[in-house]
C-alpha positions as CSV (number, residue, x, y, z in Angstrom):
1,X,-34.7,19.9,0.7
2,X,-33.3,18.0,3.4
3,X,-29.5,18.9,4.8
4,X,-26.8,16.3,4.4
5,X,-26.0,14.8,7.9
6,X,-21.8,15.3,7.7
7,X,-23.6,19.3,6.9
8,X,-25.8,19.5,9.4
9,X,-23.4,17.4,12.2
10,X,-20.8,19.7,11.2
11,X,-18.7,20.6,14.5
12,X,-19.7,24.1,15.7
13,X,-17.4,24.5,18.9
14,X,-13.8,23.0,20.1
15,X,-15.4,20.5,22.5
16,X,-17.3,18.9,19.4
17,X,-14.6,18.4,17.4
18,X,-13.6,13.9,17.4
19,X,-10.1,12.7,17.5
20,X,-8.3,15.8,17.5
21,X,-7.6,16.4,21.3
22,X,-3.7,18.1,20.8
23,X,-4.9,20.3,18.2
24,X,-8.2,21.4,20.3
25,X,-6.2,22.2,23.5
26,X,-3.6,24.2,22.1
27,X,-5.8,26.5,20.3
28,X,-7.8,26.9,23.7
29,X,-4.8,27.7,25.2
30,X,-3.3,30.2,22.6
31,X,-7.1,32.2,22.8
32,X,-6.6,32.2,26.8
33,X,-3.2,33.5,26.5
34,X,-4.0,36.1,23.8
35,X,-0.9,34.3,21.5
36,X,-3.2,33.7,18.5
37,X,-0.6,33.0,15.6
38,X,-0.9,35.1,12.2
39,X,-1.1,32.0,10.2
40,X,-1.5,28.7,11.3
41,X,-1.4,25.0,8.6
42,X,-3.7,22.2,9.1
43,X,-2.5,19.4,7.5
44,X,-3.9,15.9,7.5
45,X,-6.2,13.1,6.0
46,X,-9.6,14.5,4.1
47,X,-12.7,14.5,6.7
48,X,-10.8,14.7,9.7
49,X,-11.6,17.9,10.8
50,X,-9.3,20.7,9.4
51,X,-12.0,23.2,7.7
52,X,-14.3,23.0,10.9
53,X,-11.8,23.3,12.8
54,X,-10.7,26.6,11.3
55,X,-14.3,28.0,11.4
56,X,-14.5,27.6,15.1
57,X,-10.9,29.1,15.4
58,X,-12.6,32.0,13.1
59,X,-15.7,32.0,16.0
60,X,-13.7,32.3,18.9
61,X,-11.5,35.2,17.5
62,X,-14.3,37.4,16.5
63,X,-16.8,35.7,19.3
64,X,-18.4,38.4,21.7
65,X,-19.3,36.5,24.8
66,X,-17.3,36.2,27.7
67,X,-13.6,34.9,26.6
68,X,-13.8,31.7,29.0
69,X,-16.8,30.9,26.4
70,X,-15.3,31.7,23.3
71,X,-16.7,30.5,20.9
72,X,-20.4,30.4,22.1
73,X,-22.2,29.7,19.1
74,X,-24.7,31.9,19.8
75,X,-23.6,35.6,19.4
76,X,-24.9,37.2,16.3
77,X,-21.2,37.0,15.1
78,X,-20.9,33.1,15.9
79,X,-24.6,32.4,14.3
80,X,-23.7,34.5,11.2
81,X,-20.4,32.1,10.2
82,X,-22.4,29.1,11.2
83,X,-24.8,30.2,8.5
84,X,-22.1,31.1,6.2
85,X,-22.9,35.3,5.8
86,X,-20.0,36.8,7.3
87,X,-18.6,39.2,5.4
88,X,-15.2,39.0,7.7
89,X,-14.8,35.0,7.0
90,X,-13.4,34.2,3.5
91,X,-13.5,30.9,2.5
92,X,-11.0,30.1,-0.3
93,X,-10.7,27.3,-2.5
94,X,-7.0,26.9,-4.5
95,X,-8.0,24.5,-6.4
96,X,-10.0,26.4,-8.4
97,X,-7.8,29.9,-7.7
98,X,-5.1,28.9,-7.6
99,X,-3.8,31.7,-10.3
100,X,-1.3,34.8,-9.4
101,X,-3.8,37.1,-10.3
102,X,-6.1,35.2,-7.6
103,X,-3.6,35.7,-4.8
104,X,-2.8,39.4,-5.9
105,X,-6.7,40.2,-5.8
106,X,-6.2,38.7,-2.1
107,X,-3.4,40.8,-1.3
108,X,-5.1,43.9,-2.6
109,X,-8.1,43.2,-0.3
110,X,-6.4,42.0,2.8
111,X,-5.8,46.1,4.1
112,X,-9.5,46.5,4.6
113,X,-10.2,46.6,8.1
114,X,-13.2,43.8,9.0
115,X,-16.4,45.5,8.6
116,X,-18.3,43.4,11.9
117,X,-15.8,41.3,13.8
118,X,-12.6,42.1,15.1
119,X,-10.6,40.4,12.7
120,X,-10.8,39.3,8.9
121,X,-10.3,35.6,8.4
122,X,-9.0,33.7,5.4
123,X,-9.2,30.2,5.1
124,X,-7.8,28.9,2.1
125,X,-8.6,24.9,1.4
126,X,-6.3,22.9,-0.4
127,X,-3.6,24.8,-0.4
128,X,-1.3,22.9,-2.2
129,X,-3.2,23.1,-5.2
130,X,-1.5,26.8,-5.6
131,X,0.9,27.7,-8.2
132,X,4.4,28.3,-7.8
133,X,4.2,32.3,-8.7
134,X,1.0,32.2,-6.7
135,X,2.6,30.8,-3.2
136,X,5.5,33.8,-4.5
137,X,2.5,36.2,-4.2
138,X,1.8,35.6,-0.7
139,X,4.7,34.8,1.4
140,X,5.4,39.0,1.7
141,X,1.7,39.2,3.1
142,X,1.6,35.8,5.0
143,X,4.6,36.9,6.8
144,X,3.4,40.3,7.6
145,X,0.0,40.3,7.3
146,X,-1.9,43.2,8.9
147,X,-2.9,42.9,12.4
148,X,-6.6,42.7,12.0
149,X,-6.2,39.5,9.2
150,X,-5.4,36.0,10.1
151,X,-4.6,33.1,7.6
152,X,-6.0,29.3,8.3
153,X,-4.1,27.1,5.0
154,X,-5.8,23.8,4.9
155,X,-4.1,20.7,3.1
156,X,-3.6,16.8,2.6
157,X,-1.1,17.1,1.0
158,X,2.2,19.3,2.9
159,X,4.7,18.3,1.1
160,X,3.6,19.8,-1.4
161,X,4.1,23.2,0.3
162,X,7.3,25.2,-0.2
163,X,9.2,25.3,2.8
164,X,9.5,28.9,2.6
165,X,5.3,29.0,3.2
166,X,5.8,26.5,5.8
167,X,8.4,28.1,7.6
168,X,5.9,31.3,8.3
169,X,3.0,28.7,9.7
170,X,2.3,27.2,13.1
171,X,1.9,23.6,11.5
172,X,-1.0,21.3,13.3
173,X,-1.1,17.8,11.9
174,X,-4.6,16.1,12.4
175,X,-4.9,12.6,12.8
176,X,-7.1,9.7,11.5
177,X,-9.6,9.3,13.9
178,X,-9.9,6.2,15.8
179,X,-12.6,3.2,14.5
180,X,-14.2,3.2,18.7
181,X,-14.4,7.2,18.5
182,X,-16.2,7.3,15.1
183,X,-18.5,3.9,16.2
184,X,-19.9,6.4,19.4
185,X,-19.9,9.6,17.5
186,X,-21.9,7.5,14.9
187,X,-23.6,6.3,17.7
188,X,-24.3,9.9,19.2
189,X,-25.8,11.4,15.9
190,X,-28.4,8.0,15.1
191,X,-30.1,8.4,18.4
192,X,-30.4,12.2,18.0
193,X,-31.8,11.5,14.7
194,X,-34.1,9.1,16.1
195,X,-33.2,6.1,14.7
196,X,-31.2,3.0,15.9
197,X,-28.4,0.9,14.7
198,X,-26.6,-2.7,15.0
199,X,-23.4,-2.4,16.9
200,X,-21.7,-4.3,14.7
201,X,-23.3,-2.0,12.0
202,X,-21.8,1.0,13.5
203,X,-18.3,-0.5,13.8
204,X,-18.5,-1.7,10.1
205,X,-19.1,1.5,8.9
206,X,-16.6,3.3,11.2
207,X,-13.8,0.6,9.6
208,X,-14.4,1.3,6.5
209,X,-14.3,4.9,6.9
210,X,-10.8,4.6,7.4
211,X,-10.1,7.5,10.2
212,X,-12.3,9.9,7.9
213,X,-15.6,11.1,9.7
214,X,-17.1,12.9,6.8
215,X,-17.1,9.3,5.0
216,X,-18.2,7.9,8.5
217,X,-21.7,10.1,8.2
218,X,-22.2,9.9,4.5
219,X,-22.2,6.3,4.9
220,X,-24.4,6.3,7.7
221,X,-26.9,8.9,5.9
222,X,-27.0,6.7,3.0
223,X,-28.2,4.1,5.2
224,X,-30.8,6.0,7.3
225,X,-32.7,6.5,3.6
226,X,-32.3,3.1,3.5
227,X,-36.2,3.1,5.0
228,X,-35.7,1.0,8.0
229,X,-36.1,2.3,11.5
230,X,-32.6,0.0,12.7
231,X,-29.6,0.3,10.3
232,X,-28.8,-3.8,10.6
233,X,-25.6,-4.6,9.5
234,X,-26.7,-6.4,6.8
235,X,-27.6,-3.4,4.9
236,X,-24.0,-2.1,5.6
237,X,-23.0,-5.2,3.9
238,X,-25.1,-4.8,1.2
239,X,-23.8,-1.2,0.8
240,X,-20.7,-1.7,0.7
241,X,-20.9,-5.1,-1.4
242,X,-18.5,-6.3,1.6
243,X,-19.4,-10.1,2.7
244,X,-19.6,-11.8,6.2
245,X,-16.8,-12.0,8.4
246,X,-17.2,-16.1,8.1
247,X,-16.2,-16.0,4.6
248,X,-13.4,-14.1,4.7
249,X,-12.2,-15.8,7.4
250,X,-13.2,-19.3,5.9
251,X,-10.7,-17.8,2.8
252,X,-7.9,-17.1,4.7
253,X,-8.4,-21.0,6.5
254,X,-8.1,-22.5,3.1
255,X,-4.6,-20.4,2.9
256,X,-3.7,-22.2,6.3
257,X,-4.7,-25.4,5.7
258,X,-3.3,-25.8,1.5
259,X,-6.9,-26.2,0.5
260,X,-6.5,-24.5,-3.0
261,X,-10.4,-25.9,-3.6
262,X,-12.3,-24.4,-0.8
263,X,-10.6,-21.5,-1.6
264,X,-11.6,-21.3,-5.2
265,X,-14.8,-22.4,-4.3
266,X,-15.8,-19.8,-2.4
267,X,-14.4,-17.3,-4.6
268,X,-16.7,-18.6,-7.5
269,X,-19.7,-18.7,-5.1
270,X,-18.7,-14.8,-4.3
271,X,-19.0,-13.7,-7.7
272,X,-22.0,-15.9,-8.1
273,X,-23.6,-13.1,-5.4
274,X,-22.3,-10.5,-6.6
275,X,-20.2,-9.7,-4.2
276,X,-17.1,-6.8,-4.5
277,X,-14.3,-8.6,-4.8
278,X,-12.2,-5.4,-4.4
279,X,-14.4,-4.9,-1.1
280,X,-13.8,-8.4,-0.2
281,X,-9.8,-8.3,-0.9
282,X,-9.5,-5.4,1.6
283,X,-11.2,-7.4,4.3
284,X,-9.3,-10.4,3.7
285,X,-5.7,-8.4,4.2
286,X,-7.4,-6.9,7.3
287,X,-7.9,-10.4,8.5
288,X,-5.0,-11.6,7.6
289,X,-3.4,-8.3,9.6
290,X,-5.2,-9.7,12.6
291,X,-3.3,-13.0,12.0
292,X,-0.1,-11.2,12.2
293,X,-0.6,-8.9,15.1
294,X,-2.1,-12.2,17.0
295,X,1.5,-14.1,15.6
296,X,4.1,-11.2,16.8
297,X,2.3,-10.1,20.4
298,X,-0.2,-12.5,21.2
299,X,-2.5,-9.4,22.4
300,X,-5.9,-9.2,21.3
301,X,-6.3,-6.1,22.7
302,X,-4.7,-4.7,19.7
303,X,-7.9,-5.9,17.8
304,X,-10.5,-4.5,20.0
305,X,-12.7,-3.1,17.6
306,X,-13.5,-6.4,15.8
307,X,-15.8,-8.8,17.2
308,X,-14.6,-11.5,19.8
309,X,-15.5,-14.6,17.9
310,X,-13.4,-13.1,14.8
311,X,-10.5,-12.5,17.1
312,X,-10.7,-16.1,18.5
313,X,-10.3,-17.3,14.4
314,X,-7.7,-15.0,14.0
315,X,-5.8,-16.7,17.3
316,X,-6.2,-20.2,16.1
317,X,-5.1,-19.2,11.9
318,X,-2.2,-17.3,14.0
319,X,-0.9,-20.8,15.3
320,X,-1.6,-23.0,11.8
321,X,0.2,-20.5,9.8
322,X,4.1,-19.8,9.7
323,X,5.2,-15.8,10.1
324,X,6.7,-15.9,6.6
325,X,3.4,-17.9,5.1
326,X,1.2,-14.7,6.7
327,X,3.6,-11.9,5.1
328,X,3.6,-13.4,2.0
329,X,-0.2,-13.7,1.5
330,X,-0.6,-10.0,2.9
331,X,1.6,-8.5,0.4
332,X,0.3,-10.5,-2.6
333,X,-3.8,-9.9,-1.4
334,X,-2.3,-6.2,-0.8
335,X,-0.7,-6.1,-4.2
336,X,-4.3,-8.0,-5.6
337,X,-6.2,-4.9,-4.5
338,X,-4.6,-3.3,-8.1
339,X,-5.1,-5.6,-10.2
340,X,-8.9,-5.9,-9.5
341,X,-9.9,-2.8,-11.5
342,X,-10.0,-4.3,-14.4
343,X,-9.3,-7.4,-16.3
344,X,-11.5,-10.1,-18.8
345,X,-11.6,-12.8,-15.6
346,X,-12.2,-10.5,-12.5
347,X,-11.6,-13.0,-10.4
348,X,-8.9,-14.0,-11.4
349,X,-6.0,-11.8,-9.7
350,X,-8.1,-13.1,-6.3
351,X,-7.7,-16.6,-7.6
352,X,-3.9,-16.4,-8.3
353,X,-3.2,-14.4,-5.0
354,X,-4.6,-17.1,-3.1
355,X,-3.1,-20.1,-5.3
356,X,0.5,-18.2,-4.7
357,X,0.1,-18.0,-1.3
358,X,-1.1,-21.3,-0.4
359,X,2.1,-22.4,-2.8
360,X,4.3,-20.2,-1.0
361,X,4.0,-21.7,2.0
362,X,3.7,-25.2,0.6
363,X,7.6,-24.7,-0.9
364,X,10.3,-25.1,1.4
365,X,12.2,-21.6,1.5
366,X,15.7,-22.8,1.3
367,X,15.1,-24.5,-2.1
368,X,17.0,-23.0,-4.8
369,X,17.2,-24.2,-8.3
370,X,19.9,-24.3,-10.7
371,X,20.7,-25.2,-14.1
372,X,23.9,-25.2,-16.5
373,X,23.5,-24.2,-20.1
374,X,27.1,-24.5,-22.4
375,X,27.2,-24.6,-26.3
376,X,30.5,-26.9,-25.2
377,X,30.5,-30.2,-25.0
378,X,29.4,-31.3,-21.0
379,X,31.1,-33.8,-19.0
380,X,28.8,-35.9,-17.2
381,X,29.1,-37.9,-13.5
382,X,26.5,-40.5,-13.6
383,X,27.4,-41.5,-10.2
384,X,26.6,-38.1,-8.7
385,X,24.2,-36.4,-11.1
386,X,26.0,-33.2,-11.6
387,X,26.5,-31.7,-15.1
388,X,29.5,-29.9,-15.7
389,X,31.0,-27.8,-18.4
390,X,33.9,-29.7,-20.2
391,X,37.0,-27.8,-20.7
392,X,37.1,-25.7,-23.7
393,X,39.4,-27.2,-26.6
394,X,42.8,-26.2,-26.5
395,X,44.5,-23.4,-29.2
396,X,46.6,-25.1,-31.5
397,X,50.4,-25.0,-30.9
398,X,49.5,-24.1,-27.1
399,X,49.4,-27.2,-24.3
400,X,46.1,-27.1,-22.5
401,X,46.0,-25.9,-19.0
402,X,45.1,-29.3,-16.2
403,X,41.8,-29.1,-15.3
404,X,41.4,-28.9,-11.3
405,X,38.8,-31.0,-9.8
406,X,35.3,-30.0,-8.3
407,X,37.4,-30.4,-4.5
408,X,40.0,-28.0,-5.4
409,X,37.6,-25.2,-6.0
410,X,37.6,-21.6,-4.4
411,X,36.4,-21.9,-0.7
412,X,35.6,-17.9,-1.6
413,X,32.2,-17.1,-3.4
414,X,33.3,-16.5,-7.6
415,X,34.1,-12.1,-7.8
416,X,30.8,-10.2,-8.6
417,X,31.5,-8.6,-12.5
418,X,29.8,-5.3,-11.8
419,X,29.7,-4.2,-15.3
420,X,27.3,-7.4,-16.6
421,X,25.2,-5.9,-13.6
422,X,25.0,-2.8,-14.7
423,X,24.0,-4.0,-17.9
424,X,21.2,-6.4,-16.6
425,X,19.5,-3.3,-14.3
426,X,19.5,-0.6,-16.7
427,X,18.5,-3.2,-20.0
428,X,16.3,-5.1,-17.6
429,X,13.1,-4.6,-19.3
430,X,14.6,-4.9,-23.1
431,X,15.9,-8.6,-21.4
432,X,12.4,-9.7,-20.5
433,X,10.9,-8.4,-23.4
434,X,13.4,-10.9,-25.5
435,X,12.3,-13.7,-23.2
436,X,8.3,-12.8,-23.7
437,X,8.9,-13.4,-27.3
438,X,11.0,-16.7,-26.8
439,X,9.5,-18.0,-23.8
440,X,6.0,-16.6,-23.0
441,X,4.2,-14.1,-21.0
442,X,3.7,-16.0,-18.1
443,X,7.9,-16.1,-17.8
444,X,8.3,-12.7,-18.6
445,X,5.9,-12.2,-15.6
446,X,8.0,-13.9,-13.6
447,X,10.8,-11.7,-14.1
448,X,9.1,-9.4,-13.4
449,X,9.5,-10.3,-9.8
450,X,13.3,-10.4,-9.5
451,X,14.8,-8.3,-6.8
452,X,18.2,-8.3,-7.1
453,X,20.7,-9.8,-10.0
454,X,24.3,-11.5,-9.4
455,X,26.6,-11.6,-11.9
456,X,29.8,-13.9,-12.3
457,X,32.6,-15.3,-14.3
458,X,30.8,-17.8,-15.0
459,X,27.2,-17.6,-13.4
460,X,24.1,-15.4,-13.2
461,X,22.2,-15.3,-10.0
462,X,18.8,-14.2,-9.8
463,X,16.6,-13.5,-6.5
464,X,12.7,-13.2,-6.2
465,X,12.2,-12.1,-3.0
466,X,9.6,-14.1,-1.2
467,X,7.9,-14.9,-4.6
468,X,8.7,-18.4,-4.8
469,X,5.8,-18.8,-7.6
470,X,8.0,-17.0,-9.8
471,X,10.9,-18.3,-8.5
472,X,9.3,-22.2,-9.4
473,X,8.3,-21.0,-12.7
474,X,11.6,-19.6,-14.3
475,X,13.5,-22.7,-12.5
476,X,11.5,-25.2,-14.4
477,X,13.0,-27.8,-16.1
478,X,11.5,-27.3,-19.4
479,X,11.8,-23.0,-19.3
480,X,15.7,-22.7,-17.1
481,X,17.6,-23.5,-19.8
482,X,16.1,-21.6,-22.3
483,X,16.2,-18.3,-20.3
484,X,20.1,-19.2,-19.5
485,X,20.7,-19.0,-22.7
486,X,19.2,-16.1,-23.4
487,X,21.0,-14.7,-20.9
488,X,24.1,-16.1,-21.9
489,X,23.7,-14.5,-25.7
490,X,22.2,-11.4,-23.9
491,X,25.7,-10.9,-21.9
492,X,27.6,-12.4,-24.7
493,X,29.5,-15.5,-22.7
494,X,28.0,-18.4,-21.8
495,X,26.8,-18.3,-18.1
496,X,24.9,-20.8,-15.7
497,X,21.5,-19.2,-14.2
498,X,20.1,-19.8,-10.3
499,X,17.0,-18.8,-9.3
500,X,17.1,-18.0,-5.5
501,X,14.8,-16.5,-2.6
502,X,15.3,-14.0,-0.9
503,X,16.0,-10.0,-2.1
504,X,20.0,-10.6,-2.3
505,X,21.5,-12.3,-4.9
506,X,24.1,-14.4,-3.9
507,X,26.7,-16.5,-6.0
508,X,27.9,-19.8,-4.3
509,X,31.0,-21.7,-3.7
510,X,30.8,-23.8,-6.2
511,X,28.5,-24.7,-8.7
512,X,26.1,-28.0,-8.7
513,X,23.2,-28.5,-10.1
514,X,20.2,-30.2,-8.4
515,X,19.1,-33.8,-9.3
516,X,16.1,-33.3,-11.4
517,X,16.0,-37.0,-12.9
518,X,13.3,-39.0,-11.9
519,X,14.1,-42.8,-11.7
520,X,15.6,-44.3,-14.8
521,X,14.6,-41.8,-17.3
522,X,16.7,-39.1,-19.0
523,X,17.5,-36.0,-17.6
524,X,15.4,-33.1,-19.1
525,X,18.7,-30.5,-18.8
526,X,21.0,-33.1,-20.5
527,X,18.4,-34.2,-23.3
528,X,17.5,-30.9,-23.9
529,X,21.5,-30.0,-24.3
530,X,21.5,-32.9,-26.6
531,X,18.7,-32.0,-28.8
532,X,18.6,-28.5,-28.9
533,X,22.3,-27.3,-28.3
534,X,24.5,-30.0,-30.2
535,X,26.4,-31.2,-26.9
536,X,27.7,-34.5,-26.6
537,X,27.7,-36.7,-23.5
538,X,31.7,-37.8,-23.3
């Protein structure tokens, strides 16, 4: 049966190891130097490294050649833990024992002197995956362990790890490896194999390995079975169910130009081919991250792993889009990437990040709706369009207090009643559950998005963030006032709502309320007062 290529490419010595240049030379230097710690931690992304590179560390400590050579890879010792028989390496997996009893057995063994190298090894994997009592277990022995053992913990996951266990480890954090490093190491093992491969082939797969060179060569052997002498990037494509750089980049062109459309259009035509939409989201918010790096430094040489002609459409998207349009549509294709898993329409989430980021630029951001909602009767200005509460009627036998106008109001911003805030946070979810069953999903979604809530005397702001999709939708005409006065039974006072962007909420000046009315007609706020609240127009 044939090996697995990440198996059978598996680093053997220090100099084959990719990407991981600080941790190599240290280790050299600590063999040279004869200051070989008693237990080292190597922490960091899955494929990157860490098992092989304790293996090697395990060859050069019990290697017999010549200590400038160490390890050789060819002394009996070196060639038996390549072959996985020696007796003196133990290979451990926590996640599987990661019991008390499992580390007590350990500790009972650990006194035996190595029966061929000079010292017994123990390389536990996924360390984190112990128990509580079993880390307990062995901080006594990995803080004194006996001079012929030495303890290699491997991990994703450190923080996972008491401090107590880390405090007795010389900690080495390996890093994702970079896209050019995995493309020639890639590179390296096809022609070896006797094969050849597309450049652009090799780059795609090294992207979407993501820094990992275990996925890098699984990728590429699934490819090499493929059946073709070349590995074409086409096949990569097909693999992966990603789709051409031209359409991802023709998606993110209908964001800059408003072309809602095109953009839909080639949606449908993706699913049509069957295409991974998930696949095809992650490109489109690395493209999109191409955009922005191009908008904040201008230096392509910050993109030079991707093709030339990609980086000249990311240059010219850079200039047609505004910063704020390109943040937007990152975090809501980011946020898209979710939502994909599942879902009746599984295009949809794709079709609705696009349509909301297209609208989010199309809205200017200093926008911010506002409505009034009073059981009281309203006073109305016909000259200036702006609805205000009428003065509440007076108690009998007491004289009613003059009403100030709009000029002499405040200069300062109304006090903040932190107690009506408190309410809204921690009730948040029972609020928008009352306005799902009043109003709809689609508004309760919407709320969904608020960042941060301002409460007055008299007024309720409410901000979205950079979601001005949501923002539009509570602030319609027909859905504002009803959510007001939800709010305003919810709080129990009547209060005004506005919707604002931005992730602080801020209450203004003074309150006025937008112009809504188009030409002669009524206006939707006042009839809907009218109709549905009792007020009267005096």
């Amino acid at each position: 049966m044939a090996q697995a290529l990440y198996r059978k490419w598996r680093s053997q010595t220090f100099d084959e190891v990719v990407g991981q240049e600080h941790v190599m030379q240290t280790l050299r230097n600590a063999l040279r130097e004869n200051r070989v710690a008693h237990a080292y931690l190597f922490a960091g992304p899955r494929g990157t490294g860490k098992t092989s590179t304790a293996r090697i560390l395990a060859k050069a400590l019990n290697c017999t050649a010549p200590e400038a050579a160490r390890p050789c890879d060819k002394c009996p010792t070196c060639v038996a833990i390549t072959e996985g028989r020696m007796l003196d390496l133990i290979e451990i997996d926590a996640a599987s024992n990661n019991s008390v009893d499992d580390v007590r057995e350990l500790r009972d063994k650990v006194g035996f002197r190595p029966s061929e190298g000079s010292y017994k090894i123990y390389i536990i994997d996924e360390v984190h995956m112990l128990s509580n009592s079993a880390f307990n277990a062995l901080l006594k022995t990995l803080e004194e362990p006996p001079p012929h053992a030495r303890f290699i913990l491997a991990t994703t996951e450190p923080h996972k790890i008491p401090a107590t266990v880390l405090s007795r480890c010389q900690r080495f954090d390996f890093r994702r490896i970079p896209v050019p490093e995995i493309a020639a190491h890639l590179r390296h093992i096809i022609e070896a194999e006797g094969f050849q491969a597309e450049a652009e082939a090799l780059s795609t797969i090294a992207r979407n390995a993501q820094g990992c060179m275990r996925d890098a060569i699984s990728l590429l052997d699934q490819m090499l079975s493929y059946g073709a002498e070349t590995v074409t990037f086409a096949q990569v494509q097909q693999a992966l169910g990603a789709v051409s750089s031209q359409s991802v980049a023709a998606l993110v062109d209908a964001i800059a130009t408003k072309n809602v459309s095109a953009g839909l259009l080639l949606i449908q035509q993706l699913v049509i081919e069957g295409a991974s939409l998930t696949e095809f989201c992650h490109q489109v918010v690395e493209h999109l991250r191409g955009v922005m790096v191009m908008q904040m430094t201008g230096d392509s040489g910050l993109l030079i792993d991707l093709p030339a002609d990609v980086v000249q459409q990311m240059r010219v998207q850079a200039k047609q889009m505004s910063n704020a349009a390109t943040f937007a549509a990152i975090k809501r294709f980011n946020a898209t990437i979710q939502d994909l898993k599942g879902g009746y329409h599984p295009q949809l989430p794709l079709e609705m990040a696009l349509i909301e980021a297209i609208q989010s630029e199309a809205i200017a951001t200093h926008v911010v709706a506002q409505a009034v909602i009073a059981p009281a009767p309203m006073a109305i200005t016909p000259a200036t369009s702006v609805v205000k509460p009428a003065a509440p009627e007076p108690l009998l036998g007491t004289t009613p207090a003059p009403v100030k106008p709009a000029e002499s109001a405040p200069a300062e911003p109304p006090p903040l009643d932190a107690a009506a805030i408190q309410k809204l946070k921690t009730r948040w979810k029972e609020f928008i559950a009352i306005v799902r069953s009043q109003c709809g999903v689609q508004v309760q979604a919407a709320l969904v998005a608020v960042r941060d809530i301002a409460v007055g005397e008299q007024t309720v702001a409410l901000a979205f963030g950079t979601n001005e999709f949501s923002r539009d939708m509570v602030a319609r005409p027909d859905t504002l006032p009803k959510v007001a006065g939800l709010l305003s039974t919810f709080l129990g006072r009547t209060v005004m709502l506005e919707c604002q962007v931005g992730d602080q909420a801020r209450l203004a000046d003074r309150i006025v309320v937008a112009n809504t009315q188009v030409g002669d007609g009524p206006d939707p706020l006042v009839e809907y007062a009218l109709s549905t609240l009792g007020a009267k127009v005096v």
